[in-house]
C-alpha positions as CSV (number, residue, x, y, z in Angstrom):
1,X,35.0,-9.8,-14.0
2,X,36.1,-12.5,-11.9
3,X,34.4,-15.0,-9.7
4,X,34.9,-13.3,-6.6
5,X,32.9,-10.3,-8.2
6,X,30.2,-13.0,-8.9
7,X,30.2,-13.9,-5.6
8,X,30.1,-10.7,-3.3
9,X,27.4,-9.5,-6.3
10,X,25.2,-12.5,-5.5
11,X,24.8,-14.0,-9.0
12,X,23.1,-17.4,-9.0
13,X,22.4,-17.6,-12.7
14,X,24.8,-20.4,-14.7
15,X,24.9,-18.6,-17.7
16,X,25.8,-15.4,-16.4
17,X,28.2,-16.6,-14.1
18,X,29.8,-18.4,-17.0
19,X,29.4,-15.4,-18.8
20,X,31.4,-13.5,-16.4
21,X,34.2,-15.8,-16.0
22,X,34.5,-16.3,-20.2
23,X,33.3,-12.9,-21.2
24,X,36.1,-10.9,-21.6
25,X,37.1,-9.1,-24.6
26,X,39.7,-11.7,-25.3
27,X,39.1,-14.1,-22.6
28,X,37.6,-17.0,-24.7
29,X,40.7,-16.5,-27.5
30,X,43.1,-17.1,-24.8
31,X,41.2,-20.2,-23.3
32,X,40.5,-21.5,-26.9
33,X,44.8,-21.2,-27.8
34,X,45.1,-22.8,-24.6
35,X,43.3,-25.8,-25.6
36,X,45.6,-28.7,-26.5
37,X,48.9,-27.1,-25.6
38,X,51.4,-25.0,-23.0
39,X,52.0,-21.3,-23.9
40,X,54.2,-18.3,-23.1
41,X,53.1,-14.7,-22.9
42,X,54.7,-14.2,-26.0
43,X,52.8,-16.7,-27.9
44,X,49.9,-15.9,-27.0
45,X,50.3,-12.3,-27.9
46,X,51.4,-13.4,-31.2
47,X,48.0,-15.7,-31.7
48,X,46.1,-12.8,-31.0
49,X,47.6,-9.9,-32.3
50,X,45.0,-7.2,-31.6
51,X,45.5,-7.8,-27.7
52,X,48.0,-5.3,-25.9
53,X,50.4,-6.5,-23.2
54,X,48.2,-4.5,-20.9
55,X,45.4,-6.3,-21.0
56,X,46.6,-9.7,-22.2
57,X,48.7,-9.4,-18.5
58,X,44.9,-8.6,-17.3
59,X,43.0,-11.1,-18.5
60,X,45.3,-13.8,-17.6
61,X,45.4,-12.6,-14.5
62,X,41.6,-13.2,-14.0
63,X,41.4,-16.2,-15.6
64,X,44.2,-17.4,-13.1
65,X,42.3,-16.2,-10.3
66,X,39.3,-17.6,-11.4
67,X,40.7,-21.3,-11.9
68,X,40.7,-21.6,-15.4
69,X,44.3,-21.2,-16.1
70,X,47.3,-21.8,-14.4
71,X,50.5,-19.9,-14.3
72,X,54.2,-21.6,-14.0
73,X,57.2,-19.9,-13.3
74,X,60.6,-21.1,-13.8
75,X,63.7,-19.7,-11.9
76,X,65.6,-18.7,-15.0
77,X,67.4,-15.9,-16.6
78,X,65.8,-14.7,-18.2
79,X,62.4,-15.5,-16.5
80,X,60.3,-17.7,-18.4
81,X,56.5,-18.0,-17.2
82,X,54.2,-20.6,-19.2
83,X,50.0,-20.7,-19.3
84,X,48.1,-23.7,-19.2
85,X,44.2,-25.2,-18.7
86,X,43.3,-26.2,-15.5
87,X,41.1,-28.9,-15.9
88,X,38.1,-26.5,-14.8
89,X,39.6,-24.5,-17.6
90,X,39.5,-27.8,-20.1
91,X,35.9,-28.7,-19.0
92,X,35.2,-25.4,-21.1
93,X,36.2,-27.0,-24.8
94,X,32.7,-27.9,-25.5
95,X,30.9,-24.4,-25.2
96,X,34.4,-22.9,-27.0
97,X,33.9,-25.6,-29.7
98,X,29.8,-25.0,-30.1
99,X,30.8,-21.2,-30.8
100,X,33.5,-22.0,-33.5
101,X,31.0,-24.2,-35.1
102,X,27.7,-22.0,-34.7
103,X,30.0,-18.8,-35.6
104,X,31.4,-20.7,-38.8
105,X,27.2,-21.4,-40.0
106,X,26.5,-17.7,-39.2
107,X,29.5,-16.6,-41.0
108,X,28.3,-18.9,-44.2
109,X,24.6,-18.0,-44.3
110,X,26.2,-14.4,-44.5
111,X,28.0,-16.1,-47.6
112,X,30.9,-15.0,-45.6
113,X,34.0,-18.1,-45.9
114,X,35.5,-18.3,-42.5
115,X,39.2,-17.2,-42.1
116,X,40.4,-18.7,-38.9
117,X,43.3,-20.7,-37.6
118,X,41.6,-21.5,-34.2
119,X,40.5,-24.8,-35.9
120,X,43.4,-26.0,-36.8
121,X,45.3,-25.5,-34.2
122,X,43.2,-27.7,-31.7
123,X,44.3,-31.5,-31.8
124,X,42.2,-33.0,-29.8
């Protein structure tokens, strides 16, 4: 859902605005690998592998629309078209960091060892 959904549904609430705008099946994965660096539609598919084309093309699309991300497109052959924060989209690293921490203590009272790059791929 994107924020012009939120808006003609009248939603008022600041978590479930920022629910709508994050909440995507893959949404936060996207923002999170978008974090400290500039990406192709390519590499992100490859960071998260269980996305199809289909709907990684859809949910950057939202998150475009929504200000979080920006698209550039360079007049190449072939194209090349790269994915970046905002910084709306950057304000976000806090609530993206408190769920890779909280979901790394629920994973170990489970006595489950978390098995994720996500961390190490953020610099910053």
């Amino acid at each position: 859902m994107t924020m012009k959904d939120v808006s003609t549904t009248r939603v008022h609430c600041p978590v479930e605005v920022t629910l709508k705008l994050i909440g995507g099946k893959y949404k936060v994965m996207i923002l999170w690998n978008l974090v400290d660096q500039t990406l192709r539609f390519g590499e992100l598919k490859r960071m998260i592998p269980l996305i199809t084309p289909k709907m990684l093309t859809q949910q950057l699309r939202e998150l475009e629309e929504d200000g979080l991300i920006v698209r550039k497109t360079y007049a190449e052959v072939p194209p090349k078209v790269e994915y970046s924060l905002t910084k709306t989209g950057h304000s976000l690293y806090p609530i993206l960091n408190n769920m890779y921490e909280w979901g790394t203590s629920y994973l170990e009272t489970k006595g489950i060892k978390p098995n994720c790059n996500m961390k190490e791929s953020i610099r910053g």
